[in-house]
C-alpha positions as CSV (number, residue, x, y, z in Angstrom):
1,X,0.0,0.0,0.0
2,X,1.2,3.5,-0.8
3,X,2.6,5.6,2.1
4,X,0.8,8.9,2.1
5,X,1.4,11.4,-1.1
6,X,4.1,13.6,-0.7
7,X,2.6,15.9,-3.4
8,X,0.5,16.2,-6.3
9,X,1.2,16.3,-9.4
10,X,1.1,19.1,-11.2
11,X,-2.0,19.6,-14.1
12,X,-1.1,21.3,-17.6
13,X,-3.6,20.8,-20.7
14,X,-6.7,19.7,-20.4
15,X,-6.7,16.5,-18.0
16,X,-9.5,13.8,-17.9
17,X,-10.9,15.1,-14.4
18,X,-12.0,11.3,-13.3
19,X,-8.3,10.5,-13.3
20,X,-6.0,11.4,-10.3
21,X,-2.3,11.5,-10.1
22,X,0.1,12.1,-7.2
23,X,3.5,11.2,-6.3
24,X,3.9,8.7,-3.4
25,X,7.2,8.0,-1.5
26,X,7.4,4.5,-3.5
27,X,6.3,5.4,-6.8
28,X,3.4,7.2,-8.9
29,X,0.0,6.8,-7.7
30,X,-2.6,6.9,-10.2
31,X,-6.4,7.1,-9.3
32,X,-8.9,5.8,-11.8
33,X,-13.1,5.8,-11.0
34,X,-12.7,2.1,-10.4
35,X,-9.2,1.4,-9.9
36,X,-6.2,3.0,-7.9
37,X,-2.6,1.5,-8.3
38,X,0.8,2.9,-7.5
39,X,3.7,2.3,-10.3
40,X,6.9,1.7,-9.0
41,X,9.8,4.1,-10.0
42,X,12.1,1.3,-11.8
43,X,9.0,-0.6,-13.3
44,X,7.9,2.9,-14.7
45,X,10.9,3.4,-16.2
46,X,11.8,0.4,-17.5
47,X,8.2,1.2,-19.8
48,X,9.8,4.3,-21.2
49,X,9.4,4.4,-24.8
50,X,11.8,7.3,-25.1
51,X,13.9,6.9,-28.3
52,X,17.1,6.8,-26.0
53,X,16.2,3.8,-24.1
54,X,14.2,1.5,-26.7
55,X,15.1,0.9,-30.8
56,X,12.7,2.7,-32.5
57,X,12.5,-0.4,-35.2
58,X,11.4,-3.3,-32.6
59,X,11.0,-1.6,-29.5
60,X,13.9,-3.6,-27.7
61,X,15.9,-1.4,-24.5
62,X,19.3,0.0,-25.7
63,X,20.4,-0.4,-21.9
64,X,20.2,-3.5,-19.2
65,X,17.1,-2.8,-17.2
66,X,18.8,-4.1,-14.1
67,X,21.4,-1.4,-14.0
68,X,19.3,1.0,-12.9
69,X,20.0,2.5,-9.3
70,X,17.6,1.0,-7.1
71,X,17.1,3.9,-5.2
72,X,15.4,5.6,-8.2
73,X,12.6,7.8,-7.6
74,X,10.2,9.8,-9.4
75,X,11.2,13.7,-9.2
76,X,8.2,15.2,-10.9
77,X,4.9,14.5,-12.5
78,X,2.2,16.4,-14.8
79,X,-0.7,15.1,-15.6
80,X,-1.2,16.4,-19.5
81,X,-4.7,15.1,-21.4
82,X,-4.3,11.2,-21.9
83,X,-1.0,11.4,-20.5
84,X,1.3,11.8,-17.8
85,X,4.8,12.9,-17.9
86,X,7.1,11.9,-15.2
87,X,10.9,12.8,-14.9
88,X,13.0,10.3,-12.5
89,X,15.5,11.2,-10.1
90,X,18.2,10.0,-12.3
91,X,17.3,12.8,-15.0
92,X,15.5,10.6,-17.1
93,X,12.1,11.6,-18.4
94,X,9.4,10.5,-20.6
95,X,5.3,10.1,-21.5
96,X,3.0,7.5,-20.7
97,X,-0.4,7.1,-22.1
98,X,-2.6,6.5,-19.7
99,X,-4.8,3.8,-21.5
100,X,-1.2,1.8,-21.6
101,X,-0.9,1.9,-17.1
102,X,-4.6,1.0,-17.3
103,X,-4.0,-2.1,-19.5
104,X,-1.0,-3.1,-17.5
105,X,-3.0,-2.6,-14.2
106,X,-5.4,-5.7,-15.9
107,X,-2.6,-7.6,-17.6
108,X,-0.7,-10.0,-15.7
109,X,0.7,-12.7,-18.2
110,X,0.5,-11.9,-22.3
111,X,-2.0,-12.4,-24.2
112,X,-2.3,-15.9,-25.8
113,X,-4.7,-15.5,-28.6
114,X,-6.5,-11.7,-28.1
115,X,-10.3,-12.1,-27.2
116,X,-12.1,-13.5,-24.5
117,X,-12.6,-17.5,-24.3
118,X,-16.4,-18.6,-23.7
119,X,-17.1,-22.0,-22.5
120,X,-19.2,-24.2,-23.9
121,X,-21.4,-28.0,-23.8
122,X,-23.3,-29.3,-26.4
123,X,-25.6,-26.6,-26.5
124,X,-23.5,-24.8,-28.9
125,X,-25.2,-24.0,-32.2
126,X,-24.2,-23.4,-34.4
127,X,-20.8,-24.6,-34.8
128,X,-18.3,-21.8,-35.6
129,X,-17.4,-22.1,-39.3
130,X,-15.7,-20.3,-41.9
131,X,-15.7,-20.6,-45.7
132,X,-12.2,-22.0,-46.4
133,X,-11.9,-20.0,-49.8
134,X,-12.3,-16.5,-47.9
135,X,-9.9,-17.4,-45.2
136,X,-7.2,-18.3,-48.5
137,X,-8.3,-14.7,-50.5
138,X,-8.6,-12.4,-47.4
139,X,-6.6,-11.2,-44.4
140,X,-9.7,-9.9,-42.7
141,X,-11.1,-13.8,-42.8
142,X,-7.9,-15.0,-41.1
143,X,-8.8,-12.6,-38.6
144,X,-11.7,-14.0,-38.2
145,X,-10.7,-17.5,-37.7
146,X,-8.4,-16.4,-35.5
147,X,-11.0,-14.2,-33.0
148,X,-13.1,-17.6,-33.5
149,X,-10.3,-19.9,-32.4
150,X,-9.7,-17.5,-29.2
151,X,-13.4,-17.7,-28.4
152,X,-14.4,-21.1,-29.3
153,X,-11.0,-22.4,-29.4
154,X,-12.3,-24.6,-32.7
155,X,-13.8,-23.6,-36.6
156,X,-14.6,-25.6,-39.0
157,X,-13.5,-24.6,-42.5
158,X,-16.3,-25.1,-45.3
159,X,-16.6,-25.3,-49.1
160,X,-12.7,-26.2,-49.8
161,X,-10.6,-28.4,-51.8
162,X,-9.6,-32.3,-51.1
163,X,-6.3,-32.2,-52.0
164,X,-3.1,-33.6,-50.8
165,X,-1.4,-30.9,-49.9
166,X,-4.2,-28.0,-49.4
167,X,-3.9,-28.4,-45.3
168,X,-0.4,-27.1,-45.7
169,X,-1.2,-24.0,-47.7
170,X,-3.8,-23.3,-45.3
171,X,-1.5,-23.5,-42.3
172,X,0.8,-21.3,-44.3
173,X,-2.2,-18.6,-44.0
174,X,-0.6,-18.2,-40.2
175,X,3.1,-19.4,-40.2
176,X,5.5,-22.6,-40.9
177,X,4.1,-26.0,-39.7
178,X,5.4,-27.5,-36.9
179,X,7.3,-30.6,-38.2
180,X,7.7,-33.6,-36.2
181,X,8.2,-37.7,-36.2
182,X,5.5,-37.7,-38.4
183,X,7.0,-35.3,-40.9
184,X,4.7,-32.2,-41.9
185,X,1.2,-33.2,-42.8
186,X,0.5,-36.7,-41.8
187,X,-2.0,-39.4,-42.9
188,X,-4.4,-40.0,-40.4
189,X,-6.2,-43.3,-41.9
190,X,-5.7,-47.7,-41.3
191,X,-2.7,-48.5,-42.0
192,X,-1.6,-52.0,-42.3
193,X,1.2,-51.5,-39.8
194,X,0.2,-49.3,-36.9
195,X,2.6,-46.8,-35.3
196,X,-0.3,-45.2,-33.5
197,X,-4.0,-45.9,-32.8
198,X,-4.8,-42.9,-35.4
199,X,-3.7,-45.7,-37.8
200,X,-6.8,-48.2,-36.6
201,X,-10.5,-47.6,-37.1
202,X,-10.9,-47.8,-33.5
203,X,-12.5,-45.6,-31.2
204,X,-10.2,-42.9,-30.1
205,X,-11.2,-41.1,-26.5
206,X,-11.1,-37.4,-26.0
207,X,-7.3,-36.7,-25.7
208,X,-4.8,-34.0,-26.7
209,X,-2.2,-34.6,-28.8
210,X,1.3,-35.2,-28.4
211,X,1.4,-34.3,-24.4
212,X,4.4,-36.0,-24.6
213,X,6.5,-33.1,-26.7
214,X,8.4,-29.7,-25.6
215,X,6.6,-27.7,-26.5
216,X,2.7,-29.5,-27.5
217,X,1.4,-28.5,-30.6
218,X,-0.5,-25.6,-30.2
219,X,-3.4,-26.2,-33.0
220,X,-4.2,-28.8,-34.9
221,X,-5.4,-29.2,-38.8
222,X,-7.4,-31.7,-39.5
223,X,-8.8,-31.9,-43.4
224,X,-10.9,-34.3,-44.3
225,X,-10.1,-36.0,-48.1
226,X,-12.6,-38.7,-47.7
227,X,-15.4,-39.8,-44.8
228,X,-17.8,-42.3,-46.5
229,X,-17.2,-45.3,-43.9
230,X,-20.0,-45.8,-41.4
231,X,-19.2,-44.0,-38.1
232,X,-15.5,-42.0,-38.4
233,X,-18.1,-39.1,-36.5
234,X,-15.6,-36.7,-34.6
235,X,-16.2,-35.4,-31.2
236,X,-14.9,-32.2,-29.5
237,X,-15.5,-31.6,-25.8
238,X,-14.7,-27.9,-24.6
239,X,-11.3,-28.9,-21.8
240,X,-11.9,-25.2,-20.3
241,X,-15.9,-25.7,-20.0
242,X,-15.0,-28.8,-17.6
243,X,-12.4,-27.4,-15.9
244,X,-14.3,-24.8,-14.6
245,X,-17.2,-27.2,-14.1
246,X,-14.7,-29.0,-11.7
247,X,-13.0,-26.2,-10.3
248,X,-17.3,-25.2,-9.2
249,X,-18.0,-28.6,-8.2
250,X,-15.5,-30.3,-6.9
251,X,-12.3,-28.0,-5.2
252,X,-10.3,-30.5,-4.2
253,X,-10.4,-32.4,-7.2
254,X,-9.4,-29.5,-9.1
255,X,-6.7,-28.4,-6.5
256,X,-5.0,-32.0,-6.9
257,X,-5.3,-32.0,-10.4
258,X,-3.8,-29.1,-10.8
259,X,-0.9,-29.5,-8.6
260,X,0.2,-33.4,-9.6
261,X,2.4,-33.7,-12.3
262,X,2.2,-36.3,-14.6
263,X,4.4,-37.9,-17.1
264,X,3.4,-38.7,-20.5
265,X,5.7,-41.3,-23.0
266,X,5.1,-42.6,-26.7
267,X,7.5,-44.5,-27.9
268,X,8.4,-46.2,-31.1
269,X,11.7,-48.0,-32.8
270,X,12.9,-44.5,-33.6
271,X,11.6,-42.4,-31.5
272,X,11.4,-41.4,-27.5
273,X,9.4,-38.9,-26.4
274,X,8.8,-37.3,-22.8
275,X,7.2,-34.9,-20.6
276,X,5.3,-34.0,-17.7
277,X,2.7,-31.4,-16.2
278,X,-0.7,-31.3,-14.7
279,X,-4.2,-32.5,-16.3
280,X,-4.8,-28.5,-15.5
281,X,-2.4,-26.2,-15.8
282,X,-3.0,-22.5,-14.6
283,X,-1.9,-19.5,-15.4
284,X,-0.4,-16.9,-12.8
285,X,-3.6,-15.4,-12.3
286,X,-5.5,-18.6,-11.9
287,X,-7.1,-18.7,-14.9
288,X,-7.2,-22.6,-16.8
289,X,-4.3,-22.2,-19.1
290,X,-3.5,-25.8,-20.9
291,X,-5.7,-28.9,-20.7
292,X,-4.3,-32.4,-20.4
293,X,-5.5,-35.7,-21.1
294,X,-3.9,-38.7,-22.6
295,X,-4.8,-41.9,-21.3
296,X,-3.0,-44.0,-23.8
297,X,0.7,-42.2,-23.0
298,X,0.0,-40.9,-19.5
299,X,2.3,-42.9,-17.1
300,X,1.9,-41.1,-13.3
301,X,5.1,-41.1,-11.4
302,X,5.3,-43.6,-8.1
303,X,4.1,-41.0,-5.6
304,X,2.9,-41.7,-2.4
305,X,0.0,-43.7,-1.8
306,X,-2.2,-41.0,-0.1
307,X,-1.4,-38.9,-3.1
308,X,-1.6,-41.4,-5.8
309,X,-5.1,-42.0,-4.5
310,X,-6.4,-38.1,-4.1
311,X,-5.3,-38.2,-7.8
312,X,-6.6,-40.8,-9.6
313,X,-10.3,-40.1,-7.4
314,X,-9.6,-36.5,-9.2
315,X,-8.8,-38.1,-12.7
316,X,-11.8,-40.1,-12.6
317,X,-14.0,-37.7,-12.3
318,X,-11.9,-35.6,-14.6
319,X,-12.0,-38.3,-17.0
320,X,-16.5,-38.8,-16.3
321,X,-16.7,-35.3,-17.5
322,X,-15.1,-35.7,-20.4
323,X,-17.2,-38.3,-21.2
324,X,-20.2,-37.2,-20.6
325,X,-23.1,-36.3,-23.4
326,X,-23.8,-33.4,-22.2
327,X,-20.2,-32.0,-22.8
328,X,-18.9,-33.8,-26.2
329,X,-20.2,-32.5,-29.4
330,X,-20.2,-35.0,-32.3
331,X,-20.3,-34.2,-36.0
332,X,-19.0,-35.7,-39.1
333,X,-16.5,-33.7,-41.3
334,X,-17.3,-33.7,-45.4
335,X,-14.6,-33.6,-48.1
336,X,-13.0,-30.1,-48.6
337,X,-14.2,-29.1,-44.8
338,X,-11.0,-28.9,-42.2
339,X,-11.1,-28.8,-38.6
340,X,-8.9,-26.3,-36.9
341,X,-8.9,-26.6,-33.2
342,X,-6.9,-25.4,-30.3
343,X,-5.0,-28.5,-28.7
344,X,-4.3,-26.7,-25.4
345,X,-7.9,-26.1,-25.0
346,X,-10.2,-28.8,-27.0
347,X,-9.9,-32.5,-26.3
348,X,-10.5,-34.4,-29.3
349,X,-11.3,-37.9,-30.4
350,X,-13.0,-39.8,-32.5
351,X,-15.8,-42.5,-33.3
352,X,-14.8,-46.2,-34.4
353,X,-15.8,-47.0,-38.2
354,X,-16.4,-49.9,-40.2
355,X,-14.0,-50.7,-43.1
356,X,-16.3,-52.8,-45.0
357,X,-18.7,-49.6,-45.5
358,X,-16.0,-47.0,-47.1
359,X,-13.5,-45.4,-46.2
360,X,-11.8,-42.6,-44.2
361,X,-9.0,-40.2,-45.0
362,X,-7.5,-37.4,-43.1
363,X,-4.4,-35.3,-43.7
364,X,-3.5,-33.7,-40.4
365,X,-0.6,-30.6,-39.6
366,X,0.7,-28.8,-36.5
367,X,0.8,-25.2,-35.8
368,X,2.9,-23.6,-32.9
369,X,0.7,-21.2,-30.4
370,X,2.6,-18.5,-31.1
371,X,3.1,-18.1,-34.1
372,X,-1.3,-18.0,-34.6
373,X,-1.2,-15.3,-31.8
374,X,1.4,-13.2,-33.7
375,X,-0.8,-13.5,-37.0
376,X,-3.8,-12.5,-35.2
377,X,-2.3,-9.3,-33.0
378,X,-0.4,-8.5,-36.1
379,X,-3.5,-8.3,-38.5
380,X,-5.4,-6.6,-35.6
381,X,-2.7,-4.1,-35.6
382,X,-2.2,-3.5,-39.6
383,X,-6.5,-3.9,-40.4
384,X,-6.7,-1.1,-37.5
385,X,-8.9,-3.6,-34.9
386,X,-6.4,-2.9,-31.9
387,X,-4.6,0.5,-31.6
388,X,-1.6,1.1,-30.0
389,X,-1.8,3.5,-27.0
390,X,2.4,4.8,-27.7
391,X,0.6,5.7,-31.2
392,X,1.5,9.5,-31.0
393,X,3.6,9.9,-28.1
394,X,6.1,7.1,-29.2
């Protein structure tokens, strides 16, 4: 908490009169109508945007932050319109917009994707789609899938081609796929000899993929080239939707399951893969961050009894509510329609088909998380949806 303010500071221009600013013996205190936080001297000026202290190109300091003389202390303050202008006691001085402390005041970890998630069960309707052949033509359409993925964390892509190789150039619509074992876009249909139970007609659980690489995939392409086999439905069931449904229902299942890491393995004759975490990772903040679930590669470590039984209690019940009806959506994908979902998120899976009645062919790629939420906050930035607050004081 703030000691008490030294002294105001000073007003020139015209200043928003619902705002309030005041320098505090540890740093500037800034009143909003719903908000009041105090900045600290070195975290304030470490945000300077001052052409001396950041490359005007990409924004990166032209000094090590940690140099600066802890002792630092704001020496004067005037509030000016939108702004405020603060020189430090070390002779630097500079501008900050206000709307940039506000958004810092409400952002405590980056943006993944920009937009608000909203959970959802089976009552969705109608499923988020997207004709494929505006999202190839048009930047304001990737946009759009993008704002759709960050909501929904899925879309389904409509009215495209069948071909081999037309998953790739639309992954290329956000960045480079993310190559691995499997190569770039893989086959997902029988296979004489199985590597993976993708390769069966076999019922496939809800599951993320590949929990057992640094880092996961981040999204997941999945174009469907043929689906005339009986069954082959897919099934989506929304990870944050039950995570919050557990966190409401069931605390201590959610605090154990969110605290135990587990390991996860696959393993073929040329490949080892491993990693760990929790079937619900948070963020810093508390939100759900990354949804786990891989029952076919999860191998939990030898805890302690006591533990190991608090945890699978919470993994059944987990596991029940990703099962349930009421939370899995089921639809079959046409040729020319791909699925692009959000593997961090969505748990995904799939319903056994014959292989006397047709057949089934998927081509499936990997895209990194970051490099969709670059695309997206760069096209927000160039087609004018986000602005940025440094616009005319940078």
């Amino acid at each position: 908490m703030s000691t008490p303010i030294e002294r105001p500071a000073t007003t020139a221009g015209t200043a928003r009169p619902a705002v309030t600013v005041a320098i505090a013996a540890d740093g500037l205190a800034i009143g909003w109508p719903d908000l009041r936080r105090t900045f600290h001297p070195i975290w304030l000026r470490e945000q300077s945007r001052d052409p001396g202290a950041r490359d005007r190109a990409i924004g990166q300091r032209l000094y090590d932050a940690w140099r600066l003389p802890p002792d630092l202390a704001i020496a004067d303050a005037t509030l000016d319109g939108d702004a405020v202008s603060v020189t430090f006691s070390d002779g630097h001085a500079t501008r900050y917009p206000l709307e940039f402390l506000r958004r810092e005041c409400e952002r405590t970890v980056p943006d993944d994707l920009a937009g608000t998630p909203r959970p959802w069960d089976t009552t969705l309707a109608p499923l988020p789609s997207l004709p494929w052949p505006e999202v190839m033509a048009s930047d304001r359409a990737v946009l759009a899938l993008a704002d759709t993925l960050a909501v929904h964390g899925f879309c389904i892509l409509t009215d495209g081609p069948a071909g081999m190789d037309d998953a790739e150039r639309m992954a290329n619509r956000f960045g480079p796929i993310r190559r691995t074992n499997w190569g770039g876009v893989a086959d997902v249909k029988v296979e004489a000899v199985a590597v993976d139970l993708t390769q069966t007609n076999r019922w496939l659980e809800p599951h993320a993929d590949n929990p057992y690489r640094l880092p996961a995939p981040g999204y997941i392409l999945l174009h469907c080239l043929r689906n005339d086999a009986e069954g082959g439905e897919s099934t989506l069931v929304d990870g944050l939707h039950v995570a919050e449904t557990l966190r409401r229902d069931d605390p201590a299942a959610f605090e154990v399951l969110t605290t135990t890491a587990t390991r996860f393995r696959y393993v073929d004759p040329d490949t080892v893969l491993e990693h760990y975490g929790p079937l619900i990772e948070l963020a810093p903040d508390g939100s759900v961050r990354r949804l786990r679930f891989n029952s076919r590669t999860e191998e939990p470590p030898a805890l302690a009894p006591e533990r190991l039984a608090a945890y699978y209690a919470a993994r059944r019940r987990y596991a029940d509510l990703l099962h349930a009806p009421e939370n899995t959506l089921e639809f079959k994908l046409e040729p020319g329609q791909l699925l692009f979902m959000d593997n961090h998120r969505l748990l995904h899976g799939r319903r056994g088909y014959s292989l006397d009645s047709g057949g089934r062919h998927m081509r499936q790629a990997y895209l990194d998380r970051d490099c969709v939420a670059s695309r997206q906050k760069v096209l927000r930035r160039t087609l004018g949806v986000d602005t940025d607050p440094w616009g005319a004081l940078a």
